[in-house]
N, CA and C of each residue as an Amber inpcrd file, in Angstrom:
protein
   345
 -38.6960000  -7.1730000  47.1760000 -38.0130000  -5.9440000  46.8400000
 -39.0160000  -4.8190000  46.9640000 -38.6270000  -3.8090000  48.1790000
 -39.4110000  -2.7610000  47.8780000 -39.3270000  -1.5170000  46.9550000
 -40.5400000  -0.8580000  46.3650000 -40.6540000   0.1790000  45.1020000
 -39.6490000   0.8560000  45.3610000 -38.9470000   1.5000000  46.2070000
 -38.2600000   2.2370000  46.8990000 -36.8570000   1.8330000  46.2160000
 -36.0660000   0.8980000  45.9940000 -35.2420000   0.1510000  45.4770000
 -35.4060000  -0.2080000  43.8500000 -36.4480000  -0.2180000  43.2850000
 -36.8020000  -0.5480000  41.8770000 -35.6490000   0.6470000  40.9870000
 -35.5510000   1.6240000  41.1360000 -35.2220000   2.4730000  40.3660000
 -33.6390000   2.0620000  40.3530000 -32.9260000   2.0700000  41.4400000
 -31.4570000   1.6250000  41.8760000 -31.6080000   0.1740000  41.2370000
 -31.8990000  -0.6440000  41.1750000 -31.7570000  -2.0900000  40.7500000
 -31.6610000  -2.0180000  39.0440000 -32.9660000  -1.3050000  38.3930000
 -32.8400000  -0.7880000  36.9260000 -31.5720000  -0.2880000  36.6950000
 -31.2900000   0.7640000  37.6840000 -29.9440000   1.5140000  37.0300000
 -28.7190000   0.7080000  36.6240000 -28.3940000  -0.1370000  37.7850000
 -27.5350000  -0.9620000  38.2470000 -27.6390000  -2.2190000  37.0290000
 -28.7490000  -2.4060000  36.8810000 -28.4850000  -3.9220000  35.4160000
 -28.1000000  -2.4370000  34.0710000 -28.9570000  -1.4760000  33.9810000
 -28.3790000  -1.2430000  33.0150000 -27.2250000  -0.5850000  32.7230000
 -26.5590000  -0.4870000  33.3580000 -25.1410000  -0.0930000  33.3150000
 -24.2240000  -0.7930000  33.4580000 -24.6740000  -2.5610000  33.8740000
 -23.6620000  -3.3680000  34.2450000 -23.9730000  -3.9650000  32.4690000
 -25.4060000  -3.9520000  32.1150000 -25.1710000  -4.2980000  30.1270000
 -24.3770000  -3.6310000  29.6370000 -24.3980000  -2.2530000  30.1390000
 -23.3200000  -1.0220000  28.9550000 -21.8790000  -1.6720000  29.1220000
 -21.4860000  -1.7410000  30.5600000 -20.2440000  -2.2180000  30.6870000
 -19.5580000  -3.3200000  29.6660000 -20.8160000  -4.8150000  30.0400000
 -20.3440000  -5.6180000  29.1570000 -19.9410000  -5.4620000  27.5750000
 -21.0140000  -4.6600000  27.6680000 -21.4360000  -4.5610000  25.8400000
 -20.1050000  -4.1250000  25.2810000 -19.4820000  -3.3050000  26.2590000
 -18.3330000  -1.9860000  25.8380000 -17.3590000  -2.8480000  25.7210000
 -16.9330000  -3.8000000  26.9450000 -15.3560000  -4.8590000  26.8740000
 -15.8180000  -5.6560000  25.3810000 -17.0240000  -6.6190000  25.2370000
 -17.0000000  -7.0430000  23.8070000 -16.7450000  -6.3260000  22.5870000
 -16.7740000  -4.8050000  22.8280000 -16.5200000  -3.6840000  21.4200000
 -15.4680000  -3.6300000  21.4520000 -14.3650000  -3.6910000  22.6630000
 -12.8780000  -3.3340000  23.2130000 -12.1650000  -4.4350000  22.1330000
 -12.6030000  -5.6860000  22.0340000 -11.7230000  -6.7780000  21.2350000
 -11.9530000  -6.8690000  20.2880000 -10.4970000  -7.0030000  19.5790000
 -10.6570000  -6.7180000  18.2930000 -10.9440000  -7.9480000  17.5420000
 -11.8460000  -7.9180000  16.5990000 -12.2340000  -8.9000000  15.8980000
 -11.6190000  -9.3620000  14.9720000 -11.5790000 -10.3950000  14.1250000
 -10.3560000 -11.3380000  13.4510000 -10.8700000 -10.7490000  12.4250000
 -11.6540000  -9.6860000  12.0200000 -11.1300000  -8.6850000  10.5960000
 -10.4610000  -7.6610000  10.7480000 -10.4340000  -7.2870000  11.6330000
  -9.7320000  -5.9840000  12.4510000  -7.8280000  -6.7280000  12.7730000
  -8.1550000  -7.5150000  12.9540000  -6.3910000  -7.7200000  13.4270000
  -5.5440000  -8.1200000  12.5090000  -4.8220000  -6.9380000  12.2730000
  -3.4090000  -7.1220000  11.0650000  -2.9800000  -8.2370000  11.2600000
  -2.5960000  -8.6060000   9.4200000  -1.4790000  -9.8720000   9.1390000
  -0.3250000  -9.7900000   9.6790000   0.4010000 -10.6310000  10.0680000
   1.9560000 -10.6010000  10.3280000   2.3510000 -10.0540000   9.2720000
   3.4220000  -9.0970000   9.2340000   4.7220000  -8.6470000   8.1230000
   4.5390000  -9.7470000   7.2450000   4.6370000  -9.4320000   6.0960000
   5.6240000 -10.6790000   5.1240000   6.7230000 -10.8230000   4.7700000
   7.7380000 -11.4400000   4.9050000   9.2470000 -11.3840000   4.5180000
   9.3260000 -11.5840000   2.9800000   8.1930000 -11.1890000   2.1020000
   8.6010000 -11.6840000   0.6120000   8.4550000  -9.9110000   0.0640000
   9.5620000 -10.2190000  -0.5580000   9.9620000  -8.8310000  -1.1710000
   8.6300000  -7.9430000  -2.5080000   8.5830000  -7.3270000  -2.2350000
   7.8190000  -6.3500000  -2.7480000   7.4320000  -7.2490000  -4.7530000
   6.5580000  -7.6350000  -5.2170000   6.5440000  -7.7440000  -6.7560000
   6.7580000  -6.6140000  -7.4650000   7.5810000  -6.7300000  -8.4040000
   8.4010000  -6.1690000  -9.4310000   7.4140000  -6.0060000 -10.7090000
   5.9500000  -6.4930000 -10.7370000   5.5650000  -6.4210000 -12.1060000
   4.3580000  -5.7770000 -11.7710000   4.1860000  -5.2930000 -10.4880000
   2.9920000  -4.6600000 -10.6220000   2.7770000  -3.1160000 -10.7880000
   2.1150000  -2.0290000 -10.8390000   2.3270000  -0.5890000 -11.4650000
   1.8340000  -0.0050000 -10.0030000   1.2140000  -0.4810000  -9.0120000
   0.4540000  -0.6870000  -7.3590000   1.8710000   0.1210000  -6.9770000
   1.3100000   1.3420000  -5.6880000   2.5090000   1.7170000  -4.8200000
   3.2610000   0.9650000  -4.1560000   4.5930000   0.9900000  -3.5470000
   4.8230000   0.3080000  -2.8420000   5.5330000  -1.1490000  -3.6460000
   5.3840000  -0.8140000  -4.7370000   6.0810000  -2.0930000  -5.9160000
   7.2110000  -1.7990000  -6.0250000   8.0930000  -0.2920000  -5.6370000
   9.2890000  -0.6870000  -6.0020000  10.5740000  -1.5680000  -6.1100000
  11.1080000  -1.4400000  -7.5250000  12.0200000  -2.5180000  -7.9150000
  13.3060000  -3.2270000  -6.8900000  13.7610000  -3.6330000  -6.2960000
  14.8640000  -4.0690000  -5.7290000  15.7730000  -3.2330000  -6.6330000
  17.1290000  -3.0070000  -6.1660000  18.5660000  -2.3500000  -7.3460000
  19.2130000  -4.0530000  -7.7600000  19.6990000  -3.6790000  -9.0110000
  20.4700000  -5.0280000  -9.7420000  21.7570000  -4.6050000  -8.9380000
  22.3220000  -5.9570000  -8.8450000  23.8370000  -5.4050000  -9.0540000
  24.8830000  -4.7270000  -9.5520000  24.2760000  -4.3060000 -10.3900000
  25.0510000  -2.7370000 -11.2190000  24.3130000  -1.9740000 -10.5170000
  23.6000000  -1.5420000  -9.6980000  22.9170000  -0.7040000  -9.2970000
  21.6550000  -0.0360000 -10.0750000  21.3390000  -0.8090000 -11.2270000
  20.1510000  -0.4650000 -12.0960000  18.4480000  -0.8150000 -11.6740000
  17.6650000  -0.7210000 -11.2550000  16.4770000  -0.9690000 -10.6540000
  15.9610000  -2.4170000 -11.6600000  15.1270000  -2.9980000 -11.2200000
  14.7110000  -4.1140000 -12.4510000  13.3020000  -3.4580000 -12.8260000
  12.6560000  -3.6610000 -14.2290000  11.8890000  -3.2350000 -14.7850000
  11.1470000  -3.9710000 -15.1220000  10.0270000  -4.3430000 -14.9420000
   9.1080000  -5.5190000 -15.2100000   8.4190000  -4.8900000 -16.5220000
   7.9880000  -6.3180000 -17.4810000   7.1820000  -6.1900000 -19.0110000
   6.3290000  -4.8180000 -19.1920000   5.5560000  -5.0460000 -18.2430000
   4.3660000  -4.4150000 -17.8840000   4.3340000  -3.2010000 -17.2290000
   5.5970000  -3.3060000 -16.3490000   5.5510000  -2.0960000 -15.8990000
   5.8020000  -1.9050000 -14.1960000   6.4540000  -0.8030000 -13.7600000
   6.6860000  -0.7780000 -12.7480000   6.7780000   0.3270000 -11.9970000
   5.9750000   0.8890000 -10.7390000   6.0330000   1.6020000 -10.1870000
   7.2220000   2.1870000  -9.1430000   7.4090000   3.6070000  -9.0920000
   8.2600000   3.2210000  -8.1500000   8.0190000   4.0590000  -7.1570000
   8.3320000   3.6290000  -6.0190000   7.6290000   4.8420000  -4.3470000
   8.3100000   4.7650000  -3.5950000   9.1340000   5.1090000  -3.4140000
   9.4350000   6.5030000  -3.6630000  10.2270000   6.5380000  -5.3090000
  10.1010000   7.9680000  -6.1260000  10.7970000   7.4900000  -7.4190000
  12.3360000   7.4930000  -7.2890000  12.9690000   6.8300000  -8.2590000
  14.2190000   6.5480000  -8.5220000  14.9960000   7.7300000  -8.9080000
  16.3480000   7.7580000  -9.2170000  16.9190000   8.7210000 -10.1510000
  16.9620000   7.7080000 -11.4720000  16.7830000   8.9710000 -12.9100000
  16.7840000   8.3630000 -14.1350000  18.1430000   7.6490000 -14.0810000
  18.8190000   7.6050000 -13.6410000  20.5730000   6.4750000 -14.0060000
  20.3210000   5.5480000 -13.3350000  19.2320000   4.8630000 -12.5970000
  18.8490000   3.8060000 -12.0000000  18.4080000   3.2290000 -13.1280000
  17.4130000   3.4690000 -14.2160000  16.5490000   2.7620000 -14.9350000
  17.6570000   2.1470000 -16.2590000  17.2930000   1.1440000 -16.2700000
  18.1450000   0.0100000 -17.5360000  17.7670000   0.5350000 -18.9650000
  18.9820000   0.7170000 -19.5880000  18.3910000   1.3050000 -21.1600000
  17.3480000   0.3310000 -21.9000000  16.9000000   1.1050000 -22.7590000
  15.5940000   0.7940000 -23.7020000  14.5750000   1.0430000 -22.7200000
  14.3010000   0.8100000 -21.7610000  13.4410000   0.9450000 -20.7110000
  12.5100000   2.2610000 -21.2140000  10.9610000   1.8780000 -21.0460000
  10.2900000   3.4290000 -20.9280000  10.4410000   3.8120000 -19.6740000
  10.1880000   4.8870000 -19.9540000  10.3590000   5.4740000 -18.1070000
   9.3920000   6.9520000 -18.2290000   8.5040000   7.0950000 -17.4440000
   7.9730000   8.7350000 -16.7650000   8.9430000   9.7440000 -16.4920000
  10.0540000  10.3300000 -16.8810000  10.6440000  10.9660000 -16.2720000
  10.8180000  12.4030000 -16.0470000   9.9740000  13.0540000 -14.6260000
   9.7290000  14.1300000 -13.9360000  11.2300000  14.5880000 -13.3840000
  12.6050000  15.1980000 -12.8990000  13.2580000  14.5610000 -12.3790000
  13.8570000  13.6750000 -11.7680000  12.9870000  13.1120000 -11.4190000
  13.1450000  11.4490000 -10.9590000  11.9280000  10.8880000 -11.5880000
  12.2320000   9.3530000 -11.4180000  11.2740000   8.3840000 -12.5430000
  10.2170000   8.2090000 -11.3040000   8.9720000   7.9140000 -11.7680000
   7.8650000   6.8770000 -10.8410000   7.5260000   6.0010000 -11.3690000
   7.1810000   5.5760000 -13.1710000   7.2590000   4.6550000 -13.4410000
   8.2440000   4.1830000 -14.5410000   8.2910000   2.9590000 -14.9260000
   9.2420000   2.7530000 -15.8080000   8.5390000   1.1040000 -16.3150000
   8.3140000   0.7120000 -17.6890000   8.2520000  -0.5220000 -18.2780000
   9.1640000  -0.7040000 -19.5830000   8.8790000  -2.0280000 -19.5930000
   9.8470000  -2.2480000 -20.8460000   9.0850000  -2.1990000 -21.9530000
   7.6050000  -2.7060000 -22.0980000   6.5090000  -2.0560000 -22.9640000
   6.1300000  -0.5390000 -23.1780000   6.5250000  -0.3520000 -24.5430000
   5.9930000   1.0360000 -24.9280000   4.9250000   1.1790000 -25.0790000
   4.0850000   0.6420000 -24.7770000   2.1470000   0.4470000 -24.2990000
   1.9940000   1.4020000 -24.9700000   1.0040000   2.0120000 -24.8500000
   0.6220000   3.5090000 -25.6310000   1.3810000   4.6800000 -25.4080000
   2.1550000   4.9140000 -24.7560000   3.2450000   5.6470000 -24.8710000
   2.8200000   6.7760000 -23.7230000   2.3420000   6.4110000 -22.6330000
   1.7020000   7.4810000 -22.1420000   1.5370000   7.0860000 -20.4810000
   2.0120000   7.5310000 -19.8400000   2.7190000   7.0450000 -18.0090000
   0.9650000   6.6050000 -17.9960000   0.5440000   5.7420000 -17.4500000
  -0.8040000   5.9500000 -16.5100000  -1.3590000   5.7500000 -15.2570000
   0.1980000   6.1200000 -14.8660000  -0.0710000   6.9350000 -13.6870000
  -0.7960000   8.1340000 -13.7910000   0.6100000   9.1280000 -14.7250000
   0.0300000  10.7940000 -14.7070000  -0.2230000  10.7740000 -15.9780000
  -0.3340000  10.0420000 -16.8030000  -0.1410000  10.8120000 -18.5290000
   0.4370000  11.1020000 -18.9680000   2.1710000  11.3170000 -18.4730000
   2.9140000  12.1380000 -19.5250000   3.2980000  11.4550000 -20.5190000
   4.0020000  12.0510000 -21.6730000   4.8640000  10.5860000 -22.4160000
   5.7520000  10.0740000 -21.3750000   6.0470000   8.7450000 -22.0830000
   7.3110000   8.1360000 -21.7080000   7.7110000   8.0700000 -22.7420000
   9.3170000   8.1200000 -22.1270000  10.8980000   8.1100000 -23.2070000
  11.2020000   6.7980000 -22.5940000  11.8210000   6.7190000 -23.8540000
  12.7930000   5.3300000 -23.9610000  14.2600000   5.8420000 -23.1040000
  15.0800000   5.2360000 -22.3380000  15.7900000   5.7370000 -21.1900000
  17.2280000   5.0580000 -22.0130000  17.8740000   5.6330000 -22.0530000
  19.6100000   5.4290000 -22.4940000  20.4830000   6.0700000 -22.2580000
  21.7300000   5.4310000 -21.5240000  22.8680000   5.9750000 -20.6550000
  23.1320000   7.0300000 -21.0790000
């Protein structure tokens, strides 16, 4: 190989590494690639976004012990009496425990909810 060629041959490997290097960055790695959907319905007892309740068949939301978030919020005639509930014009959370009496989500009180 003459000197004359050295510089073109350098260029040429190192740009054929960048190339490679780049398609191995291109694939996504098995932490990077989303779970399939889950077909199991949202839990009802957790206070986490995205927990909202399924509607009962009366059309009343279900209210878990502990407590339940809701995201988007409900209207208050969704929530089952005795129920605490946050209620802003519409509810975001609602439990059946009067815990300290105090949403913690936002802090406000919660009321006890009746038709």
């Amino acid at each position: 190989m003459s000197s004359g060629n050295a510089p073109f041959v350098v260029l040429s490997l190192v740009l054929s590494l960048l190339a490679v290097t780049a398609c191995e960055d291109a694939e996504p790695s098995a932490d990077s690639v989303e779970a399939p959907a889950s077909d199991e319905a949202p839990s009802t007892d957790s206070p986490e976004p995205g927990a909202a309740a399924p509607a009962a068949a009366d059309g009343l939301v279900e209210v878990a012990q502990d407590g339940t978030r809701f995201d988007p919020p409900v209207e208050p005639s969704k929530i089952p009496d005795g129920a605490w509930a946050c209620v802003m014009g519409t509810v975001h959370y609602a439990s059946l425990d009067q815990g300290d009496g105090n949403c913690p989500i936002c802090g406000m009180e919660l009321v006890q909810h009746e038709h």
